[in-house]
C-alpha positions in Angstrom: -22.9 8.5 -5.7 -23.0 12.2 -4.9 -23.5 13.9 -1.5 -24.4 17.1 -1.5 -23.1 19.0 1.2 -26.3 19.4 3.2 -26.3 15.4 3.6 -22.5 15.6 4.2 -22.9 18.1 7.3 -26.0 16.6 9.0 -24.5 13.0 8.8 -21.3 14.7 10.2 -23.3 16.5 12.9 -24.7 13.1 14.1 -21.2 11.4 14.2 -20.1 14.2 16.3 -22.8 14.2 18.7 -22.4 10.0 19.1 -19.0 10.6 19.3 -19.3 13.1 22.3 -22.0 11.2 23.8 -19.5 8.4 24.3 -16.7 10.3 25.3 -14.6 10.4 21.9 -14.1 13.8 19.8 -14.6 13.9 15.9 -11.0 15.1 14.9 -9.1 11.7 16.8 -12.0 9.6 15.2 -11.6 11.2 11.8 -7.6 10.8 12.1 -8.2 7.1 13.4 -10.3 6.5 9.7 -7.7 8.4 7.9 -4.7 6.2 9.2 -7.0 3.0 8.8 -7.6 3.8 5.1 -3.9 4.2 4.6 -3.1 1.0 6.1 -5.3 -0.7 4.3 -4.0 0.6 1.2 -0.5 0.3 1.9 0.7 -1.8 -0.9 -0.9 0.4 -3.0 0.8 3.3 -2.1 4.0 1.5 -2.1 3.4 0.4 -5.5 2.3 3.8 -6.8 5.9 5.1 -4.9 7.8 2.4 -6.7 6.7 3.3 -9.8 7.3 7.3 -9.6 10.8 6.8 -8.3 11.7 3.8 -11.0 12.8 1.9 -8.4 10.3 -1.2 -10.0 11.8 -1.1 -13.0 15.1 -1.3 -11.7 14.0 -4.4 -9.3 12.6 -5.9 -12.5 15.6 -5.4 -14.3 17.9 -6.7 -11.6 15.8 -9.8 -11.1 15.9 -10.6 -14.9 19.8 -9.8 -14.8 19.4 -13.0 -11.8 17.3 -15.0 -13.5 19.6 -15.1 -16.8 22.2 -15.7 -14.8 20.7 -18.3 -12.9 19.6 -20.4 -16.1 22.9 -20.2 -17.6 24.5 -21.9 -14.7 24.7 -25.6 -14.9 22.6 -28.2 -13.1 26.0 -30.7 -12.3 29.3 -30.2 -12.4 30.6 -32.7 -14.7 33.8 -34.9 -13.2 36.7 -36.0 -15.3 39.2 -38.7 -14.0 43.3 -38.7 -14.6 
């Protein structure tokens, strides 16, 4: 859906006015969305971080290394007598 920027100022206009009317100003509302928004998103981010850096593919990597490691390991140590 497209706003055109006639919609996008008269609907911000109105949240302004609210906003004063009630004691709050636009710019700590509009940072309060922002930072809701990113914590919402947060494993997104994180994910999209982790990817950039390589540092998933090296977690991925290491837990394959484990899991190897892991299944090669026996289930009982076997006891011999003398």
């Amino acid at each position: 859906m497209t706003i055109s920027q006639k919609e996008l100022k008269k609907s911000k206009d109105l949240v302004e006015k609210l906003l004063k009317v009630n004691g709050n100003k636009y710019n700590d509302w509009l940072h309060q969305q922002h930072q809701q928004f990113i914590e919402e998103n947060q494993d997104l981010i994180l994910q999209a971080l982790s990817a950039f850096t390589g540092e998933e593919e090296e977690e991925e990597k290491s837990e394959s290394k484990i899991d190897e490691q892991v299944s090669v390991r026996p289930t009982s140590i076997p006891v011999t007598q003398n």
